[in-house]
C-alpha positions in Angstrom: 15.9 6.4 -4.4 12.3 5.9 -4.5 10.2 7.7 -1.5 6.6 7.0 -1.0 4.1 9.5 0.6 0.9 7.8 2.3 -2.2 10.4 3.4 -5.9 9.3 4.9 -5.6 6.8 7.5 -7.9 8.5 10.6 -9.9 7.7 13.4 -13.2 6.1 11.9 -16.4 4.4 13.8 -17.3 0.5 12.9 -19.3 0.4 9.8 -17.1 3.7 8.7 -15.0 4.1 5.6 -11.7 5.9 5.1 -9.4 6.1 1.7 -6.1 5.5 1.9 -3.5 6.7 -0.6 0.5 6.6 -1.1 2.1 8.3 -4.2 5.7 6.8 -4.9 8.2 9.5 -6.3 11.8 9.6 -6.8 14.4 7.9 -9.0 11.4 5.2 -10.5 11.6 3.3 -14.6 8.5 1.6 -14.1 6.6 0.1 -10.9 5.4 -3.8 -10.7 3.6 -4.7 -7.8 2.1 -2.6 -4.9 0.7 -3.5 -1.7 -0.5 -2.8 1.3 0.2 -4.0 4.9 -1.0 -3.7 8.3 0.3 -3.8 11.7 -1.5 -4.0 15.2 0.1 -3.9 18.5 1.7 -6.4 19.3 1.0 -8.4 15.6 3.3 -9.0 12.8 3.1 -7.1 10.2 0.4 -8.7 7.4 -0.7 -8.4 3.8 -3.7 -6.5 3.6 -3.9 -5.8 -0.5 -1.9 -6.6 -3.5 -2.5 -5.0 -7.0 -0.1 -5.6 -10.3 0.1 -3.6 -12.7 -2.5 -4.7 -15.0 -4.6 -3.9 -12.1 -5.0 -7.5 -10.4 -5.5 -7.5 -7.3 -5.7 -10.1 -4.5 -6.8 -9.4 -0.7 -6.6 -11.1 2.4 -9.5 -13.2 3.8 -10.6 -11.2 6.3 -11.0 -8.1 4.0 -12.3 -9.7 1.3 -15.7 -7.8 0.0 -14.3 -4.8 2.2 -11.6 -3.5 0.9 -10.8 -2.7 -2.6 -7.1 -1.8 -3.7 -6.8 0.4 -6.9 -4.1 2.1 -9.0 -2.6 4.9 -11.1 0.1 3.9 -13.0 0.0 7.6 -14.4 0.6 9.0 -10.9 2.4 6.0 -9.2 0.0 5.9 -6.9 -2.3 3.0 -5.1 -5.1 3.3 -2.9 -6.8 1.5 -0.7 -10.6 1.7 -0.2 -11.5 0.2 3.2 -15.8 0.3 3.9 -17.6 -1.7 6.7 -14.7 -1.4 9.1 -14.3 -3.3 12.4 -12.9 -2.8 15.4 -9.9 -5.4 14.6 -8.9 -3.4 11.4 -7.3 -0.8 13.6 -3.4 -0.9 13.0 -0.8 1.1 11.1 -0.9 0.6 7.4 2.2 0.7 4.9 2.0 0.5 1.6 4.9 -1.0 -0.5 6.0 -0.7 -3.7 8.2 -2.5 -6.1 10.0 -2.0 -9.1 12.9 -0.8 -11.1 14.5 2.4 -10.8 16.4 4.4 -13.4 20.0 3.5 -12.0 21.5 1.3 -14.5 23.8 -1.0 -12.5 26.9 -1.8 -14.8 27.9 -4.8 -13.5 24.6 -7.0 -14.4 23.8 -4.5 -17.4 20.6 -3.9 -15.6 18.4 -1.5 -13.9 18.4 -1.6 -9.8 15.4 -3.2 -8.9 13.8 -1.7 -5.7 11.7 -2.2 -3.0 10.2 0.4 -0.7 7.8 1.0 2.2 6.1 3.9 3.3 6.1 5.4 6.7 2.7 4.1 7.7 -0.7 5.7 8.1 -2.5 5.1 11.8 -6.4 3.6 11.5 -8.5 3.5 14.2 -11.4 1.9 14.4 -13.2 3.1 17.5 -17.2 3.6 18.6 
């Protein structure tokens, strides 16, 4: 099993910056691609950021110039840099992670793949 831990979301004013962070532990071989994703009331959840492992990264428009997503591959751990924030950024934000674990599945003669979300950090964007 892989868990993931996120930490920083808060309550922020527009124009404010927080750091989010979520450190993946657990049963882990190596980890591909990591993410983050957002959810307002009444919304479907959305991509937010998405960062390989080589570092790329690709953003949704509206946080474009905003947000930066970064990595540690050292410490399995992405983060999530969010400045000049607006009232519509407040949501609950998950980060997910993907990869393959160390179970070695001996039917395909390969190791589990998986795919997990954190619990989700509350930001609120409020004057």
């Amino acid at each position: 099993q892989v868990q993931l831990e996120e930490s920083g979301g808060g309550l922020v004013q527009p124009g404010g910056s927080l750091r989010l962070s979520c450190a993946a532990s657990g049963s882990i071989l190596v980890i591909n691609a990591m993410g983050w994703y957002r959810q307002a009331p009444g919304k479907q959840r959305e991509l937010v950021a998405g960062i390989k492992r080589d570092g790329t990264a690709n953003y949704a428009d509206y946080v474009k110039g905003r947000f930066t997503a970064s990595r540690d591959n050292a410490k399995n751990t992405v983060y999530l840099q969010m400045n000049s924030l607006e009232l519509e950024d407040t949501a609950v934000y998950y980060c997910n992670v993907e990869g393959l674990s160390t179970d070695w599945d001996i039917y395909t003669r390969r190791y589990s793949p998986f795919n997990s979300w954190g619990q989700g950090t509350q930001v609120t964007v409020s004057s």
